[in-house]
C-alpha positions in Angstrom: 80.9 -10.6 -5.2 82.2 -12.6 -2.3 82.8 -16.5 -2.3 80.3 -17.0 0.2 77.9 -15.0 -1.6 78.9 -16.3 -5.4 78.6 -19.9 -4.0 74.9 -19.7 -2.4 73.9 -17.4 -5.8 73.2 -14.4 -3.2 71.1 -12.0 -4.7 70.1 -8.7 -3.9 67.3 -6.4 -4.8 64.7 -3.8 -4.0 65.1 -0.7 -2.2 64.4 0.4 1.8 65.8 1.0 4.7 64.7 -2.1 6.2 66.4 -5.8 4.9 64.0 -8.4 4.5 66.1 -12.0 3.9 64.0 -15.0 2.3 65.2 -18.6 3.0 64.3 -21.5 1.5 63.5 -24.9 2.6 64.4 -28.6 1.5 63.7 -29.5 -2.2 63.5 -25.9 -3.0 65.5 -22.7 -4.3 65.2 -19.2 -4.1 62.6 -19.2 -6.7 59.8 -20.5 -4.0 59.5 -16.7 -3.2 58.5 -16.1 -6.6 55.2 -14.7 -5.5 56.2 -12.6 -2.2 59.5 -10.8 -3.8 57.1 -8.3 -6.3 55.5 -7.3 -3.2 58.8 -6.5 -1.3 61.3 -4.6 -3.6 59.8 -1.2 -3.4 59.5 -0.8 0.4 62.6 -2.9 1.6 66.2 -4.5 0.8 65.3 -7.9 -0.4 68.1 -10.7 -0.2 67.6 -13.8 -2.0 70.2 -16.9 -1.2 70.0 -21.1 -2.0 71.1 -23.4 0.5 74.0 -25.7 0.1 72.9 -28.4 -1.4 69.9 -27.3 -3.3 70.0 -27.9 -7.4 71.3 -24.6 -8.2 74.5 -24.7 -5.9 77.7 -26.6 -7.0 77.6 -30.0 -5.0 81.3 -30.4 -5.0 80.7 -27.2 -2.3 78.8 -29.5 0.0 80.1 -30.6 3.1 78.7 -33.8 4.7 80.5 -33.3 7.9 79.4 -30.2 7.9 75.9 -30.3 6.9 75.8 -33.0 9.6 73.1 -30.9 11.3 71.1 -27.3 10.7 74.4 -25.4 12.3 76.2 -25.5 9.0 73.7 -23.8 7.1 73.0 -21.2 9.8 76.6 -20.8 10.4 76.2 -19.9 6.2 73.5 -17.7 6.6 75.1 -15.8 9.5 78.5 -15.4 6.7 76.1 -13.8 4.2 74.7 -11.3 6.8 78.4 -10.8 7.9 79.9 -10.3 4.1 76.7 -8.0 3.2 77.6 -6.1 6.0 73.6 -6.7 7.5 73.3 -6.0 11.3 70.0 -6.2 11.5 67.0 -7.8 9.5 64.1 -9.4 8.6 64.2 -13.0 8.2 61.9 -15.1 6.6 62.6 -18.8 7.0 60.3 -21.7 5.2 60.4 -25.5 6.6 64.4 -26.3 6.9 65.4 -22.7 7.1 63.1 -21.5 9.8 65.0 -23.7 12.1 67.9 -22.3 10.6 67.1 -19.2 11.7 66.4 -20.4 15.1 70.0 -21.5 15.4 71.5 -18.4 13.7 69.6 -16.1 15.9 70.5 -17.9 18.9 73.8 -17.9 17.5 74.3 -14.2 16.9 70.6 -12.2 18.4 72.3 -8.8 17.2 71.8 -10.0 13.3 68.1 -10.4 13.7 65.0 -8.0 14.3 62.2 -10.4 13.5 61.6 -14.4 12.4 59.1 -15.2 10.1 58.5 -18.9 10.2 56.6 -20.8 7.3 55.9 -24.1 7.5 58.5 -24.8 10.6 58.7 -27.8 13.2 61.3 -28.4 15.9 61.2 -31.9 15.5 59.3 -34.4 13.1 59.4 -38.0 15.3 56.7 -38.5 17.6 57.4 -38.9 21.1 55.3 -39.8 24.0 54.6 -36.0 25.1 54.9 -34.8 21.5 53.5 -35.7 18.4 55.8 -34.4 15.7 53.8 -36.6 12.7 56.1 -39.3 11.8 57.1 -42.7 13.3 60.5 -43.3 12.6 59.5 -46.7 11.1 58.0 -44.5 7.9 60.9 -42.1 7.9 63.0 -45.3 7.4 60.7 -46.5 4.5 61.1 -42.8 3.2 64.7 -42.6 3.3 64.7 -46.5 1.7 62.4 -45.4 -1.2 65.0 -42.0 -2.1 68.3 -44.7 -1.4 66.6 -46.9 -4.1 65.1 -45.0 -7.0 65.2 -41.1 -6.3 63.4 -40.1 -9.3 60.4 -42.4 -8.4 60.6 -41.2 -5.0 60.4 -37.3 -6.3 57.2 -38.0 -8.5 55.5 -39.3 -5.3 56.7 -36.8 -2.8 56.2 -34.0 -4.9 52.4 -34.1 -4.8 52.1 -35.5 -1.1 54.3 -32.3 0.1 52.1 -29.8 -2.1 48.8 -31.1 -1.9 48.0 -31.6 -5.1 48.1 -33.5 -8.3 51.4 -33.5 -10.6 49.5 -31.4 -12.9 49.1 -28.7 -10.8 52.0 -25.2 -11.2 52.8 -25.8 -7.8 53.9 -29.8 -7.8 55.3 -29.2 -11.3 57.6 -26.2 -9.9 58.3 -28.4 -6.8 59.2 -31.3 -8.8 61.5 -29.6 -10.8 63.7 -28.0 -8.0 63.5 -31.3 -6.0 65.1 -33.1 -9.4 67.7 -30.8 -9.6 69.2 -32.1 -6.1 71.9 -34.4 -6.4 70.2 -37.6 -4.7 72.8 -38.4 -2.0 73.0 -34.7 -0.9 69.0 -35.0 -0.6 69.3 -38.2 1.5 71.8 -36.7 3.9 70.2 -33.4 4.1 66.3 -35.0 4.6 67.7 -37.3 7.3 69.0 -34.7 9.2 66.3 -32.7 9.2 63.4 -35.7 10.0 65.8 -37.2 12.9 66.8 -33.7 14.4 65.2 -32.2 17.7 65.8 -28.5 18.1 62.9 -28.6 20.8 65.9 -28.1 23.8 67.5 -24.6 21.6 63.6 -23.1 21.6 63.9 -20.9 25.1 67.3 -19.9 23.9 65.7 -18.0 21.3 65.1 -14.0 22.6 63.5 -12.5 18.7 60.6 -12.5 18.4 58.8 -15.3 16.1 55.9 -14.8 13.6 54.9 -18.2 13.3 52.5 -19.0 9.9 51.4 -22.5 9.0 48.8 -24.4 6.8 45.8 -26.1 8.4 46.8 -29.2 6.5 50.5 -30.0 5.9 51.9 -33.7 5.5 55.1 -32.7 7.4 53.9 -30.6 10.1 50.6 -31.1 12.0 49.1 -27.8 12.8 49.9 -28.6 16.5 53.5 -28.2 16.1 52.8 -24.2 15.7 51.3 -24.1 18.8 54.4 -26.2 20.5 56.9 -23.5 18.7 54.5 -20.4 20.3 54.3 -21.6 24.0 58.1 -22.9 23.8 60.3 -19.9 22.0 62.0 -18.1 24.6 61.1 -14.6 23.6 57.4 -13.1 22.4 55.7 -14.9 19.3 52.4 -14.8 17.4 51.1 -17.8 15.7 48.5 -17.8 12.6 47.2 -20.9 11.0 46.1 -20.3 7.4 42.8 -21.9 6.0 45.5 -23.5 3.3 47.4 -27.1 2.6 50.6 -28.2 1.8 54.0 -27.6 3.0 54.6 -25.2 0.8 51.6 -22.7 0.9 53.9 -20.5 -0.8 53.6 -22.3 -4.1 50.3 -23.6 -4.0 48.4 -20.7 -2.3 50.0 -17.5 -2.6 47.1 -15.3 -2.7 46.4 -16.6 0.7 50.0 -16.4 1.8 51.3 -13.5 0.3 49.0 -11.4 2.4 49.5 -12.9 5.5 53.4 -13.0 5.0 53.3 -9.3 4.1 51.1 -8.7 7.4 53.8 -10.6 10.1 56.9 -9.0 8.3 55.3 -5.0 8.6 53.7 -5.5 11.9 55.3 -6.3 15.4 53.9 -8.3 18.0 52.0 -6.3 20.2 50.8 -7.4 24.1 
């Protein structure tokens, strides 16, 4: 095993012709595709990897300067592919790494036959022609509430990002992973991602984009899908899923599973 692929727990499994990668998004691990990957391993290559940062990674590997915006991680996703020796795939991208996959494929087309985006948004802040869902006044009362007590702030967000109680599987499994972060690597990392705007990189982007999101999702308001359909650069589909939560994964998956399935084994058609 290589470092890059020791370091982000790179795993690989299934069988196929095809490579289907599953990226995770902030708060989580690899495990969020706990309910997809027993659909995937008989029919494809099926590569699992945890983003710097997340609980299960060694935080002494995390570079603040270099995590300073979504290029780090894609320009890790784009060394996985490379050290695999993948030249073409699948990706499948959730919140965080959907926009990851954005840069990557911008970055490097060739590496890329399809994007699957879960959950995704361009840009979180409201502006006057876009509404993104959050004022930055309430980011700043966000990022206050995880400076001050970060396990307080996890029992709270937990629920809010899942859409449900804290006794539900879903929070519970959300919690946990969101815990496991080292606080100030969750700061730095949520900041970046709730003050970012990858809205001017969208018409850069020539794969084509399967674009799935939850009728309900604190983070993303079900007109951002839209925004990401009529503002990619190449050809995308969009589907909204009768679900909630941002991670419809977790809480939903025998809606999502189904639908995931669906946009990863069929191409866009005219």
């Amino acid at each position: 095993m290589g470092i890059v692929e020791e370091a982000h727990n790179v795993k690989v499994i299934g069988k196929g012709d095809a490579t289907i990668v599953l990226a995770h998004g902030f708060g989580t691990d690899q495990s969020v595709w706990k309910h997809l990957v027993p659909h995937l391993v008989d029919t494809y290559r099926v590569v699992l990897y945890d983003n710097m940062g997340a609980g299960t990674t060694n935080p002494d590997y995390f570079d603040f300067d270099r995590y300073s915006s979504l290029d780090g991680f894609a320009y890790d996703l784009i060394s996985i592919l490379e050290e695999l020796g993948i030249y073409s795939c699948i990706f499948v991208g959730h919140s965080l790494s959907a926009m990851v996959g954005v840069i990557a494929a911008i970055t490097r087309p060739d590496l890329f036959s399809k994007l699957v985006m879960l959950s995704a948004s361009p840009r979180y802040l409201n502006d006057p022609d876009y509404y993104g869902g959050f004022e930055q006044e309430e980011l700043d009362q966000l990022f206050r509430a995880m400076s001050e007590n970060y396990q307080a702030w996890c029992t709270g967000f937990a629920p809010l990002a899942v859409g449900g109680d804290m006794d539900s599987v879903a929070v519970q499994e959300f919690s946990r992973t969101l815990f496991n972060m080292r606080p100030d690597i969750a700061l730095c990392v949520l900041k970046h991602i709730f003050e970012g705007d990858m809205r001017p990189y969208l018409g850069l982007l020539r794969v084509p984009c399967h674009i799935v999101q939850s009728t309900k999702d604190l983070a993303v308001p079900v007109n951002v899908a839209e925004y990401l359909h009529q503002n990619v650069g190449g050809e995308s589909v969009v589907e909204v899923m009768p679900t909630e939560g941002h991670l419809p994964q977790l809480s939903s998956p025998e809606v999502v599973v189904p639908v995931l399935l669906r946009h990863i084994r069929e191409n866009i058609t005219a």
